[in-house]
C-alpha positions, 0 to 999 in steps of 0.5 A: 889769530884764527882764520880756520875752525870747524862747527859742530854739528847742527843737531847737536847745536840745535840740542843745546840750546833748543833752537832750530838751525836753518841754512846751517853751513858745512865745515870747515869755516874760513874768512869771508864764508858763512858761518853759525854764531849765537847771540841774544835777541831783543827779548834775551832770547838765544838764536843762532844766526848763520852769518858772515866770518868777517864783521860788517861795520856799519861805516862800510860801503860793501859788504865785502871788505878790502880789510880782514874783520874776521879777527878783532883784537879784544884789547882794542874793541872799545876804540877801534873803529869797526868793532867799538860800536857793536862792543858798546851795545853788548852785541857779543856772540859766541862763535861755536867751534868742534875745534879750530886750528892755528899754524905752528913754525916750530919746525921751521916750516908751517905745520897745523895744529888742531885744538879741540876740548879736552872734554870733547864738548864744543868751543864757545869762543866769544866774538861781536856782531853786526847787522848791516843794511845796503842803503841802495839795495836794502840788502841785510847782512849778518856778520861777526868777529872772532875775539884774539887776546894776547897769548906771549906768555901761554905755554902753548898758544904762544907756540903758534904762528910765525915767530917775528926774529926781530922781537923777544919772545915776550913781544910777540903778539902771538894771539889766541882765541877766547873761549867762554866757559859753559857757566858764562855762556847767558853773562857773555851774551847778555851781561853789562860791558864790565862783566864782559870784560871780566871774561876776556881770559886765556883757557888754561893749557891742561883744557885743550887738546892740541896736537898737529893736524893730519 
């Protein structure tokens, strides 16, 4: 899971993809804080939302969860409650990110990691959206999840996180984000479920840039 990453700059998101940013949060961006995601409008347009870290399902009383919906395991979105209705819709959003950063206990202590790119271009991690609407105040709140797929197998990402010494090594669940790549950015955002689900796949060790944090 990830529970801490770093925007880019608003400028250069605004560059990307030539919309304007209002109300654009500084970094870093924990659960529950206001963060910037990208998602398709009704026209299939692009626009960048600033939205809560911690998706709102439509089944909630509050906004503010007495649960974490800040991570959503992509291996349960089409059942799980708080997320199968905005997968159903094809409401996926990528989560930019300069970097983020997880906990490694190699040491027998936690010392954080920071992931970037290793071509210094952002992350484009990819997450689900929802708009939620306070049935006695009217109030509209924007949130999202951050997509985790199973990473027991990855050479590097499975050396993050607290290991559980009751379990093998392969059970785990240590988990990873999953960055969309720059060609798949339009497909993720606005392509059918099955194509969606063609792109839920760990990054390849040699993409990142990882090294323990300052």
């Amino acid at each position: 899971m990830c529970n801490r990453y770093t925007p880019p700059r608003p400028e250069d998101l605004a560059q990307r993809f030539g919309r304007a940013i209002v109300n654009y949060p500084p970094g870093p961006i924990f659960p529950r804080a206001p963060g910037p995601f990208v998602r398709f409008d009704r026209e299939q347009s692009v626009e960048i939302v600033v939205g809560q870290w911690g998706l709102v399902p439509w089944f909630a009383k509050a906004s503010r969860l007495t649960y974490t919906t800040n991570n959503a395991r992509a291996e349960e979105v089409a059942v799980k409650a708080s997320y199968k209705q905005p997968w159903a819709r094809g409401q996926r959003c990528l989560i930019p990110a300069e970097s983020f950063d997880e906990p490694c206990w190699e040491s027998g202590k936690n010392q954080w990691w920071t992931f970037r790119r290793a071509d210094r271009q952002p992350w484009w991690l990819a997450g689900l959206w929802n708009r939620w609407v306070d049935r006695a105040t009217g109030e509209v709140v924007e949130s999202y999840a951050m997509l985790t797929l199973n990473a027991d197998a990855h050479p590097l990402m499975s050396r993050m996180h607290k290991p559980d010494p009751k379990l093998a090594s392969d059970q785990q669940d240590k988990r990873s984000v999953i960055p969309v790549a720059d060609d798949d950015i339009s497909a993720w955002l606005g392509g059918s479920v099955e194509e969606a689900q063609q792109m839920i796949r760990l990054t390849p060790a040699e993409d990142f840039d990882a090294a323990p944090a300052p």
